[in-house]
Each structure stands twice: as C-alpha cells, then as structure tokens.
C-alpha positions in Angstrom: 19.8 -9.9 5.8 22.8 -9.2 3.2 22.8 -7.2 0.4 24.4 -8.2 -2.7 24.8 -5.0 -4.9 26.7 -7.6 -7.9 24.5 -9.3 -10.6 26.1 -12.7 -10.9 24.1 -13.6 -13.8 25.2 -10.7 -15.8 29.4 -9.1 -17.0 29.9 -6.2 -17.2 29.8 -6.5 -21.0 26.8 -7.9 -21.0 25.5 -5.0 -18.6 26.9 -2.4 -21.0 25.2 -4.2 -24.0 21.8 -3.9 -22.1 22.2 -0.1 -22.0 19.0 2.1 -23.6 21.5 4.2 -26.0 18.4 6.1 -27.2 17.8 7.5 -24.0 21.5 7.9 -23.0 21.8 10.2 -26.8 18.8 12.1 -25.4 19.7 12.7 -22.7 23.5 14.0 -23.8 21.2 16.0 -27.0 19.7 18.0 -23.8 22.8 18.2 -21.9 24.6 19.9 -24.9 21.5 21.8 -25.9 21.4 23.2 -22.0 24.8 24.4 -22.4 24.3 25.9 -25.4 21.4 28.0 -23.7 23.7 28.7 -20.4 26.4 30.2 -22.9 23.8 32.3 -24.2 22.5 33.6 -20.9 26.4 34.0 -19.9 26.1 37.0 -23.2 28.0 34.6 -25.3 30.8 33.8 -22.7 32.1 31.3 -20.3 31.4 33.2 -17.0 29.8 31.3 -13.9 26.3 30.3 -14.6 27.5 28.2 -17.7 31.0 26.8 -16.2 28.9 25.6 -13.1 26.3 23.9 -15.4 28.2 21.9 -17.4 30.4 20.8 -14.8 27.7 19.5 -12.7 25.9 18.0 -15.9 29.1 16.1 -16.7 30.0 15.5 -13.1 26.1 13.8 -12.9 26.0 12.6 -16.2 28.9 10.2 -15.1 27.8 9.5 -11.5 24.8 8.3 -13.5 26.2 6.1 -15.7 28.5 4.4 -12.5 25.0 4.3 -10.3 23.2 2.2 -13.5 25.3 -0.7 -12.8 24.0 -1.2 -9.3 21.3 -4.0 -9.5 17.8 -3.0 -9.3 17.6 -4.6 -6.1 20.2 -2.2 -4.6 17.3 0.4 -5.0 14.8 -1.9 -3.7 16.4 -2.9 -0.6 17.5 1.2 0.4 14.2 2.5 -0.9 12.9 3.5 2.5 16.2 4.1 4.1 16.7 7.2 0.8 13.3 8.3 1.6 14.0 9.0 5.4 17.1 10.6 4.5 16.0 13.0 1.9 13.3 13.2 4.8 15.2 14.3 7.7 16.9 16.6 5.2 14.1 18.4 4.6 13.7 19.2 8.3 17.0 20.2 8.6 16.1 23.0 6.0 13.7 23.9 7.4 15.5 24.7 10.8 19.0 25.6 9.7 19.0 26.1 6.1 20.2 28.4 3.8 17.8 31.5 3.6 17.2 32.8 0.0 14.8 35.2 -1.4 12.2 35.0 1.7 12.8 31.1 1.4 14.9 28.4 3.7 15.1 25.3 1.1 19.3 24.5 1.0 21.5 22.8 3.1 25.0 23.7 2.5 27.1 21.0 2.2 30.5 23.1 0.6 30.4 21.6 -2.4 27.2 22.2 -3.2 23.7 23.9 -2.0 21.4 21.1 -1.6 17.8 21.5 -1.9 16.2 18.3 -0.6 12.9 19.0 -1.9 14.5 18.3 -5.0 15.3 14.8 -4.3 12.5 13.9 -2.9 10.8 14.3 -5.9 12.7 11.0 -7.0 13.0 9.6 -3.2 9.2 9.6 -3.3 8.2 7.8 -6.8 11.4 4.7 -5.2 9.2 4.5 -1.8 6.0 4.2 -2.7 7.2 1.5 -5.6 8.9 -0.7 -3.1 5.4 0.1 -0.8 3.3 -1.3 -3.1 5.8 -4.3 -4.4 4.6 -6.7 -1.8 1.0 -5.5 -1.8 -1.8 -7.7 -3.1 -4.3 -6.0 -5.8 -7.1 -6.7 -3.7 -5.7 -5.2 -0.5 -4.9 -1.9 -2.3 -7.7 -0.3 -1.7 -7.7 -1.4 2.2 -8.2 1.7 4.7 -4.5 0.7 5.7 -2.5 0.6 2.9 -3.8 3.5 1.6 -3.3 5.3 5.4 0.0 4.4 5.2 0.4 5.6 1.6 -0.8 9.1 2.4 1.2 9.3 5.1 4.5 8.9 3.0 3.3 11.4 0.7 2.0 14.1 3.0 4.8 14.6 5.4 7.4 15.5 2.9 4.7 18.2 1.0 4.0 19.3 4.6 7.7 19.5 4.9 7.9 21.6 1.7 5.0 24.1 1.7 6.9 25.5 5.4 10.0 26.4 3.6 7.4 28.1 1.7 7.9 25.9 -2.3 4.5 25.4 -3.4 5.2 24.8 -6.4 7.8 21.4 -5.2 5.2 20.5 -2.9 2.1 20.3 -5.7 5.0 18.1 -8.2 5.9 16.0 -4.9 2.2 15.4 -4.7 1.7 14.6 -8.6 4.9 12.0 -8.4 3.5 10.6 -5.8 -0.2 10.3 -6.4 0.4 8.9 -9.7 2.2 5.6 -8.3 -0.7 5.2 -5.9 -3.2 5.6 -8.8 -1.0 3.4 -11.1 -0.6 0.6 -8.0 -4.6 0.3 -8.5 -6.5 2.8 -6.2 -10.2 3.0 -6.9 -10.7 6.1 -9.2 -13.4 7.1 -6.4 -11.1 7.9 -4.1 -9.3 10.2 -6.4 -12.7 11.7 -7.3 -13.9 12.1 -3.5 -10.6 14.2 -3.4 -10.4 16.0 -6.0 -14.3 17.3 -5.0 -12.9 18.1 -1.5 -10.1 19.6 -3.5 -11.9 22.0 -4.9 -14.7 22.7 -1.9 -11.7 23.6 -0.1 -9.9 26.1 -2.3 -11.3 29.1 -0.4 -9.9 28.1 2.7 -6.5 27.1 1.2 -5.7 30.3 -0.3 -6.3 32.1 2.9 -3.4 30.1 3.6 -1.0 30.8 0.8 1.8 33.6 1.4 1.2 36.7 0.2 3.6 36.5 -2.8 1.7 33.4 -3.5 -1.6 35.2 -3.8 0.1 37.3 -5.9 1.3 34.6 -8.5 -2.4 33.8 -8.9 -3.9 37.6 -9.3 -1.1 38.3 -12.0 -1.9 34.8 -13.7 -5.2 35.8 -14.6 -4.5 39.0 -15.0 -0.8 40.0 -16.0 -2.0 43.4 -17.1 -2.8 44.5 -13.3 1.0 44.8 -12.3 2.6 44.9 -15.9 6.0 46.8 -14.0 6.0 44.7 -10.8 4.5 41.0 -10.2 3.2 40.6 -14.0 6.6 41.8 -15.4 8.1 38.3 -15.6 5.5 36.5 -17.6 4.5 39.2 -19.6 8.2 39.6 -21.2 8.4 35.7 -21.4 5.7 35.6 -23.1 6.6 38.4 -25.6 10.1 37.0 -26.1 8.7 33.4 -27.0 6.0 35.0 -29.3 9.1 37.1 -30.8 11.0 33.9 -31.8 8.6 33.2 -34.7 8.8 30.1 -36.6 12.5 29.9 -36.9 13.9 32.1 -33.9 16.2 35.0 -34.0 19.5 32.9 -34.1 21.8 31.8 -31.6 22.9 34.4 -29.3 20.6 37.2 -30.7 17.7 37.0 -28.6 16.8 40.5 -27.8 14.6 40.3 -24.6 17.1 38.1 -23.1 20.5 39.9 -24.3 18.8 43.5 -23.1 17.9 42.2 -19.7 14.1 42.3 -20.2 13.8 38.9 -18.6 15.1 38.0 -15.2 15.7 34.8 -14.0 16.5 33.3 -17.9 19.1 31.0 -16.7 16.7 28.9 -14.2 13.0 28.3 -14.4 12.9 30.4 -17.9 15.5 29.0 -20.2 13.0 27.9 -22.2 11.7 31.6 -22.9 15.1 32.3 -24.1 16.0 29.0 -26.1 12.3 29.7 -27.7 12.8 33.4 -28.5 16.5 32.2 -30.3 14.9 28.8 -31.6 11.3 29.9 -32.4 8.5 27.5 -33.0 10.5 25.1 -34.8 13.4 24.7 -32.5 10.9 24.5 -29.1 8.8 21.0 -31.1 12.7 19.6 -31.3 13.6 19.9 -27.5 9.6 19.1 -27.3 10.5 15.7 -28.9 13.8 15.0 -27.2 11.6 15.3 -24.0 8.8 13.4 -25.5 11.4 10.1 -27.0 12.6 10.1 -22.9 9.5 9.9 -21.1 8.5 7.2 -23.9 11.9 5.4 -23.4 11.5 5.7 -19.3 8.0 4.1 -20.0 8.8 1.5 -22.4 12.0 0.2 -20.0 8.9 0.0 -17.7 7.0 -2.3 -19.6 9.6 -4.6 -20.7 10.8 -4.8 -16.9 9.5 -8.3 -14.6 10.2 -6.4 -11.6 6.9 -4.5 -10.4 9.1 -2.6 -8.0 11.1 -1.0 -11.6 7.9 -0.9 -13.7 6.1 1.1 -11.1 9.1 3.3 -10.5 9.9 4.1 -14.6 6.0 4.8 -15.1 6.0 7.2 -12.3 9.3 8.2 -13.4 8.2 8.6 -16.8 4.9 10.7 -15.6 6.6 13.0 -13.4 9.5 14.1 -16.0 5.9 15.1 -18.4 4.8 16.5 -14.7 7.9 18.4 -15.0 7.9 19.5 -18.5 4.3 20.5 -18.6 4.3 22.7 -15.9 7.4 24.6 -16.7 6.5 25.5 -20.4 2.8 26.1 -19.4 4.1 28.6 -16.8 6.4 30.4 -18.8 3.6 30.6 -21.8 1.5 31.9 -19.3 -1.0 28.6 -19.2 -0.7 28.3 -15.6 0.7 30.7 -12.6 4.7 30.5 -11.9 5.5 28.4 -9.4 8.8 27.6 -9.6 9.7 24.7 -11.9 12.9 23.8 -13.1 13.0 22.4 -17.1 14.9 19.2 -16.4 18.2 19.1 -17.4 17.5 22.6 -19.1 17.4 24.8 -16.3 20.2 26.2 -14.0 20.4 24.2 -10.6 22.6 21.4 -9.1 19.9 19.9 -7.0 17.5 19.1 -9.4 20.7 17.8 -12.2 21.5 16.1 -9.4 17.7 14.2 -8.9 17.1 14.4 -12.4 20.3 12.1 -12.9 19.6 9.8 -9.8 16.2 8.9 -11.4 17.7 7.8 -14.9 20.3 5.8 -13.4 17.7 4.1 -11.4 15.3 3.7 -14.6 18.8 2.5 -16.6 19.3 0.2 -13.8 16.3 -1.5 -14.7 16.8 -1.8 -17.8 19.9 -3.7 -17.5 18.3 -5.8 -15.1 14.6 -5.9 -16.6 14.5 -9.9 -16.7 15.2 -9.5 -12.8 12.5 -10.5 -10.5 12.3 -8.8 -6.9 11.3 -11.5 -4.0 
C-alpha cells in the first residue's frame, strides 16, 4: 500500500488560507506569556531555565507549523506504528533510562531528555481514533473491541506507573478513556468501573510508593508536615492567595523571588504567574486555555473525517484534562501529582507532545472536507 503524504486537491496557498489563526495567536499569547514567567523565575534574567524554554517553544512552534501541512491521512496511516514507538520507548525507560529524583522516566537522546510518557499522552488519543475509525456503532460495545481497546490503554499506564509517574499514568488513562467513551461505549461499563474503582481503593494504595502515600496524607491535611511534605502546597497556595485581584507586578512576586517555593519553573508556574498577575491576570491565561480547547473542538466538528473529529475531541478534553489538574493541584483542590501547565510549564517533552497534538488538530483543519477510507 503507498502512502501519499501530498494533498493534490489542495496548494499550498490554499492550505495556508485553511489555517485556524485564532488558535495559532493563542497559542503564540501562551508561548510569550510562558516566557515572560521563565524570565521571572530566572530573577529577572536570561540564565538557563528561560534560554532553554524559549528555544524549544520556538524550535516546536515551527516543527508544528511544518508537521500541519502533512495530510490528515499521514496521521491515520502511522497511527499504530507512533503508538508502538512511543511504546517501546517507554520500556526502554524503564530499563536504561535516565534516573532522576527516585524516578527512571528519560531517555537521553543528546539533544534532548525525552520522557516518553509524555508523548504518549498524544500517541494514545491518535491510536485509539484510527481504532475506532473503521468500527461500526453497533459493534462498539462487542466484548472484542472493547478487549482490544483496554489493551492499548493499559499497557502504556502499566508502563508508566513502574517508572513510578502516577500522576502521567491517571492523564494517559483520562486521554484515553475519553475517546472510548466518545467512540460510543455504554455508560454501564464506565459505571461498573468506576464502582470497582472505588471498591478497590484500599487495595491500590497499599500499592502506591511511599512518597505517594505521602502526596495523599499532606492533601488532606497540609498542616501535618507544614516544613517537609506539606511545604510545597502550602506556600503555593499562600503566594497565589497573595496575588490579590491585580497581582504584585511583574517580577515582584515575593514567595517566588525569596525562594519560598520550589519547583516554580515546572509544575508551579502558575503559582508564580498568579501571585504576579493576581485574580485578574489567572481568568486571562484561563481564557486563552479555554478559546484553545474550544478551537481544538470546534476543528473537530467541522471535520468529515471521524478519524480527526475523534482525535480533536479527545485532544480538546485532554488539554482541559491537563489544565484542570495542574491549577487544582497547585490550589490545593487535589493532591500533586506531577502535571505540567501546557505550554506554561518548564519541560521539552511535554512542548514537544503538546506541539505534536496541535499540528495534528491543525492538520485537520486544513484537510477537514477530507474523508478517511
């Protein structure tokens, strides 16, 4: 079979013409707002954390850009093949990777650590679409296609909770169960489950890692540890409830700027960009996040393909996935688990992933009159 990765129907012209601007201003708004926050954990410089982010965001931004003019059938055909890849990737983490902070998660490839987890937050939403693309509605709910479907989704959260990232593994899981839900699985079965879910929870946790045990005793109560494990959220939360309505200004926030909170430039830049923003700045970057998950969603609906719409509506779901969980950790709605802010937060693997998934959502929106054999 051979793979044509050119649109006839469509110049380039009329490619660029089919671009969704809106989403390509929010998503530069973000990249320029990240920056902004990097410099400020930097002290006001242009020392490593910030040079590294911006050159990756630009380096990305443009990869991204390139990659949306691949037809949506170029993600369709090597949907499977990106998904074992990602796949074996995670294995080779997990037995030669990069150890970090009591975790093996990166693969060094020189020019960057790569954490594959990462990826296959995107490599799973792109398998299960093309999965389900050929799948008749009333075969959905068959004891085989959904077999199969559980089977692509547990391996790589299996994969994930070794290296130990449980909190990866749980948005893996969300990505994923989303496009089965959204594909047409009987609410049922998501009620059975979520009833054996929670039957199950005693056992589970005498199955987490003790740090992990930890997160949860310190989310309920912060108080217990305040100078050890419920340090972090208990200065995150008092430099976001410091910001006020309008912030302290740019470059003046005082828990970040006397090293009060660690760890500002990665899962907590949004503690530090609250605390110099306040109330008001934190509902604009709210919005920006809220016009690009509406965007992703809307390229979904006006797209023929059902490959693309299931792939922008799990898209779409797992960047509020993503959003939600890091801004309800940091506020101390839910225990830290180790979420990056998309785009926001300091990291090259998950740029990288984040920018993989809006090419492939830009792709089809160029290519949203496209129908997938």
């Amino acid at each position: 079979m051979q793979y044509n990765s050119f649109n006839t129907q469509a110049t380039f012209f009329q490619k660029l013409r089919n671009f969704d601007y809106i989403l390509l201003i929010c998503i530069l708004l973000l990249g320029l707002i990240s920056a902004l926050s990097m410099y400020s954990t930097d002290g006001g410089e242009i020392l490593f954390h910030s040079k590294s982010h911006i050159s990756k965001f630009l380096i990305f931004f443009t990869m991204m850009i390139f990659m949306s003019f691949l037809n949506i059938k170029f993600w369709h055909y090597f949907a499977y093949l990106f998904y074992v890849v990602v796949l074996f990737f995670l294995v080779w983490a997990s037995l030669y990777g990069i150890k970090a902070s009591g975790s093996q998660r990166w693969i060094n490839l020189y020019f960057i650590n790569l954490q594959p987890s990462e990826l296959m937050k995107i490599a799973i939403i792109v398998c299960l679409a093309k999965y389900y693309h050929r799948i008749q509605l009333n075969k959905v709910n068959t004891f085989q296609v959904m077999f199969v479907a559980l089977v692509i989704l547990i391996l790589p959260i299996m994969l994930v909770i070794t290296q130990p990232d449980l909190g990866t593994s749980i948005l893996i899981a969300l990505s994923g169960l989303v496009v089965i839900w959204l594909a047409g699985i009987n609410i049922k079965y998501f009620v059975y489950s979520f009833i054996v879910l929670l039957i199950s929870m005693p056992f589970a946790i005498a199955f987490l890692q003790p740090y992990q045990k930890l997160r949860i005793l310190t989310f309920l109560n912060p108080d217990r540890d305040p100078l050890g494990a419920g340090y972090q959220i208990i200065q995150s939360k008092i430099a976001v409830g410091s910001g006020g309505l309008s912030g302290k200004g740019f470059l003046k926030g005082t828990q970040s700027y006397l090293e009060f909170l660690p760890e500002k430039h990665t899962d907590f830049i949004f503690t530090l960009f609250a605390e110099e923003h306040g109330f008001l700045g934190s509902l604009v970057l709210l919005l920006i996040y809220i016009i690009i998950i509406y965007r992703v969603l809307k390229i979904g609906v006006v797209s023929r393909s059902y490959f693309a719409k299931l792939f922008c509506y799990g898209y779409g779901s797992a960047i509020f996935f993503y959003v939600t969980v890091n801004m309800s950790m940091v506020l101390g709605l839910l225990p830290i688990v180790g979420s990056p802010l998309p785009i926001m937060s300091y990291g090259g693997s998950s740029m990288l992933a984040t920018m993989i998934g809006f090419a492939i959502v830009m792709s089809a929106k160029i290519n949203h009159k496209q129908l997938i054999a």
